[in-house]
Residue, then its C-alpha position, 0 to 999 in steps of 0.5 A: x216242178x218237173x222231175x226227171x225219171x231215176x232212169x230217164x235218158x237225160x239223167x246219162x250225162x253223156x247223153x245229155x250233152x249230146x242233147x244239148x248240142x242236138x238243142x243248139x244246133x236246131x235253133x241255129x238251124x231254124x235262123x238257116x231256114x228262115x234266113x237263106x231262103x229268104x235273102x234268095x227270095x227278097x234280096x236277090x228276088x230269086x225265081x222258083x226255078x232258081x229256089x229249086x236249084x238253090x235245094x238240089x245243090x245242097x243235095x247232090x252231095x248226098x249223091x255224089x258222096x254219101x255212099x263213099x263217105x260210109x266206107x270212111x266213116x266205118x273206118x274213123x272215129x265219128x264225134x270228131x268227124x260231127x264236131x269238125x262237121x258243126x264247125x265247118x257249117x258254122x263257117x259256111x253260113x257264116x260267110x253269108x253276111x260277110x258277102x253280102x257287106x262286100x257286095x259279094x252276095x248273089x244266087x251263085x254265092x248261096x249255091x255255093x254254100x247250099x253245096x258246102x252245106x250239103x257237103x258237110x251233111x253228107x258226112x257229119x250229119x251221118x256221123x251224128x247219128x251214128x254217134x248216138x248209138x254209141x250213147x244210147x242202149x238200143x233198146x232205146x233208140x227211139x226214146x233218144x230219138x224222141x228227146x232229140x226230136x223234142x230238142x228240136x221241136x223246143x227250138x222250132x218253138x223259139x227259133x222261128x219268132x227269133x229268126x223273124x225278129x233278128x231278120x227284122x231287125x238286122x236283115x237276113x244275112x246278118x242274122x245267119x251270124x247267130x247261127x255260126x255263133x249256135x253251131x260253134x257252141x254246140x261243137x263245143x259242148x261235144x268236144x271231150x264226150x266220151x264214147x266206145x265204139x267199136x269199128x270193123x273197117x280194114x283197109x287191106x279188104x279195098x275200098x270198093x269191097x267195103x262199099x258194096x258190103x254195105x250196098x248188099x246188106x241194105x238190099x238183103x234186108x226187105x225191111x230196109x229196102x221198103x224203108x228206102x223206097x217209102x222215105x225216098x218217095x216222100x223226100x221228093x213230095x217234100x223237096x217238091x213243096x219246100x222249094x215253093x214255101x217261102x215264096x208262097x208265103x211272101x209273093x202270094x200270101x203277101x207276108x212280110x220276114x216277121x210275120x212268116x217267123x211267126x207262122x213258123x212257130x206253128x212248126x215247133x207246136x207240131x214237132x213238140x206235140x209229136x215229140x212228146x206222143x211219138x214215143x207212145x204211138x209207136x209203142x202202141x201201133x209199132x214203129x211200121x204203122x207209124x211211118x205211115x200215120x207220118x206220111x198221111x199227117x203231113x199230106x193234110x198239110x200242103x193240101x190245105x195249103x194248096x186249096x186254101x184262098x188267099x187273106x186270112x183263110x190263106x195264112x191259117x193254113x200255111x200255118x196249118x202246113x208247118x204244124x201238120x208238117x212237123x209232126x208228121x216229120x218227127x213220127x216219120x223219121x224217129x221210127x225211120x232211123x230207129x228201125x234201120x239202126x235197130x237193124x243193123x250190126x255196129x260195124x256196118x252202121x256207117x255204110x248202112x247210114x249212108x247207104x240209107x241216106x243216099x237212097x233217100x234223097x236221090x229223088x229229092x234234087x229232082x223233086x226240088x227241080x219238078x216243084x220249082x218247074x210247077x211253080x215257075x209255068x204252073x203256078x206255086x199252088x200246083x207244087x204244094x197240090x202235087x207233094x199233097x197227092x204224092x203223100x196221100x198216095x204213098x201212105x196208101x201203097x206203105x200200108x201194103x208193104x208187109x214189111x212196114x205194116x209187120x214191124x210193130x217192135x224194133x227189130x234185133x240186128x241182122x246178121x251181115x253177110 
């Protein structure tokens, strides 16, 4: 039987709730994956131009919001903002079964909730990450990270086979039910857990002050600059492929909800297997260098895929690109968000998080829209094809930057000005 380490982080039982909510939520969020794609693509035979819409309005939010949302966020209390945050997404994807009983179901339906989701992200999901700072000593930020990227990775195992069965058997708007169910619990395991924080947000210095603070402490930082423009680089790669996946597999690859369930849990495999070696990679090339092995992972993915025939040579590497997609993903983003918090002094966590996330993802909505475009008047290869080069090309030109090359230790936090 495995035995926790005497110092091993879920051995803090702050900590360990916090995983468990991290665990709960991504199973549920692994039926979202599957299932909102899905009634677009096979209940409401949704075009690809309409599927990238569909991703760039869950997106715009950040756009539109992120930057204010760190201002508040650096003068409240951030678990309550990440409890009021799961329930409300439990609501969201919960009223698309309801509508679609009533006959209410249509792509301005799911608009609609891909908007209030991304609503809900903007703030809770930046409070969440904020809120494990508040658990977990700094010096093991990635280690957290690492755990709740294995949280994540168990349920990308499970989830997906679930989601394809549930689909199957109750079709997919109906299995969005379970996710409201998941996400109502893992507010529950938050609600009570105890955490100190500390906050530096005053009214009395204005509102714009508070938000430029944080736009001038990100631009002051060379390596959060570099972070921004590579993350925000490859966001749009993957926005670009995200939004063609689903119809790749079920138009071109011809697979039915249950089969693409089954290749999904190629993705958990991927994510488990860098959840557990993530850690030990970045101790031994660094957290910057690591960015990079994340970006090239993941472009060997949706080149396969791009290349690859149809029939069973197709299947594997569709497969192929959810596990290299995985990994990469997990390698990228617990160094990314590690470094950036590593370097940030508490008080201007929030207004750095969300200017961080802001920055990444204003390229996303318009990679959505350029990959379902590709797809639509090119042809859905080209919009895997074009993330595949874009991804290749970015881990080239991150190698360059002295700032991720360099950072081979987390660094200690940067004095705000």
């Amino acid at each position: 039987m495995y035995r926790l380490r005497p110092d091993d982080l879920l051995r803090d039982p702050a900590y360990r709730r916090l995983w468990v909510s991290v665990l709960c939520g991504s199973l549920g969020g692994q039926i979202t994956l599957l299932a909102l794609p899905l009634s677009a693509a096979v209940l409401l035979h949704a075009s690809p131009t309409q599927m990238g819409w569909l991703t760039a309005l869950e997106l715009l939010p950040f756009v539109l919001f992120s930057l204010p949302s760190g201002v508040w966020l650096d003068r409240v209390r951030k678990l309550p903002v990440y409890v009021a945050g799961e329930l409300s997404l439990a609501l969201a994807v919960g009223s698309v079964p309801l509508a679609w009983a009533m006959g209410w179901l249509s792509m301005n339906w799911l608009y609609g909730v891909a908007f209030v989701v991304g609503m809900v992200n903007v703030s809770a999901g930046t409070a969440a990450q904020i809120v494990l700072t508040q658990v977990v000593p700094r010096q093991r930020l990635v280690e957290a990270h690492a755990k709740n990227a294995l949280a994540s990775s168990g349920a990308e195992v499970v989830g997906p086979g679930l989601a394809g069965l549930l689909i199957r058997a109750v079709g997919a708007p109906l299995a969005l039910l379970a996710d409201a169910v998941l996400l109502t619990f893992s507010a529950g395991v938050l609600k009570g857990l105890r955490v100190t924080e500390h906050r530096d947000g005053d009214a009395r210095r204005g509102f714009l002050h508070e938000l430029l603070e944080g736009l001038r402490f990100v631009r002051s930082q060379a390596l959060l600059v570099s972070l921004a423009a590579c993350v925000a680089t490859w966001q749009m790669c993957y926005h670009s492929a995200l939004v063609v996946q689903i119809l790749h597999a079920t138009r071109t690859l011809g697979l039915d909800e249950r089969q693409v369930g089954l290749c999904y849990i190629a993705l958990g495999v991927g994510t488990v297997t860098a959840s557990l070696r993530g850690d030990r990679l970045s101790r031994r090339i660094g957290p910057g260098p690591s960015l990079v092995v994340g970006f090239a992972i993941t472009s060997m993915g949706w080149g396969a895929v791009a290349l690859a025939p149809t029939g069973a040579w197709g299947v594997a590497a569709f497969a192929w690109m959810l596990m290299c997609f995985g990994a990469g993903a997990v390698i990228l983003f617990i160094n990314f968000i590690s470094l950036r918090q590593a370097a940030t002094p508490e008080p201007l966590l929030g207004r750095m998080t969300s200017t961080m996330r802001w920055l990444i993802l204003l390229p996303a909505g318009p990679g959505a829209l350029w990959g379902g475009w590709l797809g639509e008047h090119v042809g859905l290869r080209a919009s895997l094809a074009s993330a595949a080069i874009g991804s290749a090309l970015l881990a080239l030109l991150a190698w360059r930057l002295p700032a991720i090359r360099g950072a081979r230790q987390l660094p200690t936090p940067a004095q705000a000005t």
